[in-house]
C-alpha angles and dihedrals in degrees: 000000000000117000134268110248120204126250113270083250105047089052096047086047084045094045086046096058091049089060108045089044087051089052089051100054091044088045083048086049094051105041132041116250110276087251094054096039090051089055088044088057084046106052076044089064105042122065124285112270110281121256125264125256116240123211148196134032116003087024130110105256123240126229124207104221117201108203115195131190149155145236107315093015098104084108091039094060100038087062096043082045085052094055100054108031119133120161093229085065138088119216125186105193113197133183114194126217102287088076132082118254076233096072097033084058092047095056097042078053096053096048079062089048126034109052122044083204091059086051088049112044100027100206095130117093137180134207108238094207132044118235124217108251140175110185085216096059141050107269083081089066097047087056088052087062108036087052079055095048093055098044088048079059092046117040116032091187111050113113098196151041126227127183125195145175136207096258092054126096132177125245099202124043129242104251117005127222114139144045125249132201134231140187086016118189088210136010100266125087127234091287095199126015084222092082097040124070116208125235132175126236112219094252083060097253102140120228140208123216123188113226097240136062101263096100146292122266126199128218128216126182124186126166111163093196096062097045089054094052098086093040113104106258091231100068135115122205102207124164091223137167132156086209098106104164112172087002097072093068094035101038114032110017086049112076121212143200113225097189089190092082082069108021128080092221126064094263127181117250120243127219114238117221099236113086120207132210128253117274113254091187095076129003115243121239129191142181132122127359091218114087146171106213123198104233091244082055093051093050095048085054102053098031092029102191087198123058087244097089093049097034088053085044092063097040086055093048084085103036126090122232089023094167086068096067112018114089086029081062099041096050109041087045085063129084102195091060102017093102096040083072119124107186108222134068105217085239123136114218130159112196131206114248112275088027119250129217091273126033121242134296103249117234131174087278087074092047104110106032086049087049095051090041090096085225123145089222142355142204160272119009134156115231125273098009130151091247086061091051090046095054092045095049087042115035109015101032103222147104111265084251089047139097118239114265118243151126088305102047106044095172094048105123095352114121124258133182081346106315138080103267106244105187126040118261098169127046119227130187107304081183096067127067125183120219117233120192086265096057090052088047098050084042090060101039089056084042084055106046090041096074085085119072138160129056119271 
């Protein structure tokens, strides 16, 4: 029986479709799919992956920064956020309830947007509710530790804890790399040292003179993380002192509601008419609310393997100002931290006298005794102020929307098609600072101060 042959037309559709199957799996084999091709155009496009952080011995230390505000300080803390970024770092931002969810939306939303660094390197967090706090009482302190808590979860590698308000701003960068010029007769910088010879102030600040007569400039360098690299990891920098004067009777003896522990709204605190005695379980220590915690120390505050952290929880509950007192008492009643105590906190005040209950609002009149502190930061300042814009131009060399330039970040502030670059395009080492005079100064300044340790 002899076969049944197709039909011409049949055979040509069928040979057709052969071949047109056959062009597709080579063209598959050749090019990537649409959906892959279009992410590879894309990754193309974006900066290359950041690089990775690098830790233990030999390596820059990281500090966990815990950035605090208020209603109408989103802008406040980004800048404050701006000025001491480093990727290294970790950085927990935090509006309490006095502010909108609006604004506690735009500026989670900000932290997404703004920096390509923040996007890469994902070490900037926000708190997604505000908590109710009064400064005088202690819900100020339970947000302290609760912004602790959550950047123990988050970040495994951070040394120190930093907490700052929206009023605060550093002194030092981060990382140093360049120099930056003050008290400039005209707007460019020394553009070769070789025209340039260097002297010294008497307080050390190096300074750089031009040749000619057209002025004198003066260079300061800061980087915090390389004056911390040579501090043991284990220790606390806490203003303390058991000398509490007027405050034994006012602050302690006197007991205080602080109804934003149980109230959705920043709400005063109220005295109660009942006094109490002094403890005689532990001895009370102040000093200033504005610390820098070891991360051992962080964790025994908030897991407290002993029943200290909690017992001491429950005393400041009813004190005012317990921010005050809270971490000096905790940690000279224990023995395991009490001698890994530097008294002192790297802040910059200046009080009223007689002090008030805050200390004053900082101005250009306060320029040149805050810069030769040899503080980290100082406070307090208003917002956008000249003094700000002073202390970017001079000692962090920046814009007031730009990161701070450094080792890890080699385009920041150069120019490019015209402009200073104000964002970072190209990755450095974040595993490398330089040191700048500043950063040796401050170095030996914490070397210094840290001789003395304990509580007394």
């Amino acid at each position: 029986m002899r076969p049944r042959r197709l039909p011409p037309c049949l055979a040509v559709t069928a040979l057709s479709a052969a071949l047109l199957f056959l062009l597709l799996l080579l063209c598959a084999s050749s090019f990537p799919p649409l959906v892959a091709w279009r992410s590879s155009a894309a990754s193309r496009a974006a900066p290359p992956p950041p690089p990775r952080a690098e830790w233990g011995p030999g390596r820059p230390p990281s500090f966990a920064y815990w950035i605090s505000g208020t209603g109408g300080d989103a802008r406040r803390v980004l800048r404050l956020l701006r000025a001491v970024y480093h990727p290294r770092n970790r950085y927990l931002l935090h509006l309490d309830a006095a502010a909108a969810a609006e604004e506690r939306e735009a500026l989670a939303q900000a932290v997404r947007r703004d920096e390509p660094a923040w996007r890469e390197f994902r070490n900037v967090d926000v708190v997604g509710e505000g908590h109710a706090i009064d400064r005088t009482g202690s819900s100020a302190l339970a947000a302290v530790l609760h912004g602790a808590a959550v950047l123990l979860r988050i970040g495994a590698h951070w040394d120190w804890l930093v907490t700052l308000s929206a009023e605060d701003y550093p002194l030092v960068t981060q990382d140093g790399e360049k120099r930056r010029f003050a008290n400039r007769c005209d707007q460019s910088e020394c553009d070769s040292l070789s025209l340039c010879r260097v002297q010294s102030d008497p307080f050390g600040v190096s300074q750089l003179k031009i040749n000619s007569s057209s002025g004198s400039l003066r260079a300061i360098y800061g980087d915090l993380l390389y004056a911390f690299s040579s501090v043991p990891r284990d220790l606390n920098f806490i203003d303390h002192t058991s000398d509490l004067g007027w405050k034994r009777h006012e602050r302690f003896e006197k007991i205080i509601v602080d109804p934003s522990l149980y109230m959705d709204r920043n709400t005063e605190p109220y005295p109660s008419k009942e006094i109490r005695q002094m403890p005689d379980a532990f001895q009370i220590f102040t000093g200033s609310p504005w610390v820098i915690l070891s991360r051992n120390f962080a964790e025994h505050c908030v897991h407290g393997w002993d029943n200290l952290p909690r017992k001491l929880l429950m005393y400041f509950a009813n004190t005012a100002y317990s921010m005050e007192s809270y971490f000096q008492t905790l940690i000279c009643n224990s023995s395991d931290f009490r001698n890994t105590t530097v008294n002192g906190d790297l802040r910059y005040f200046v009080w009223d006298n007689p002090p008030g209950l805050d200390p004053l609002v900082l101005n250009e009149t306060h320029y040149e005794n805050m810069v030769n502190s040899s503080a980290a930061f100082a406070r307090r300042f208003e917002e956008d102020t000249p003094m700000l814009k002073k202390m970017d131009d001079e000692l962090l060399n920046r814009s007031p929307v730009q990161l701070v330039p450094g080792v890890w970040c080699p385009n920041l502030g150069k120019e490019q098609n015209g402009t200073d670059a104000e964002s970072c395009s190209k990755w450095g080492d974040i595993n490398t600072v330089r040191p700048g005079h500043g950063g040796e100064r401050l170095r030996q300044f914490i070397s210094e101060i840290s001789q003395t340790r304990g509580c007394s």
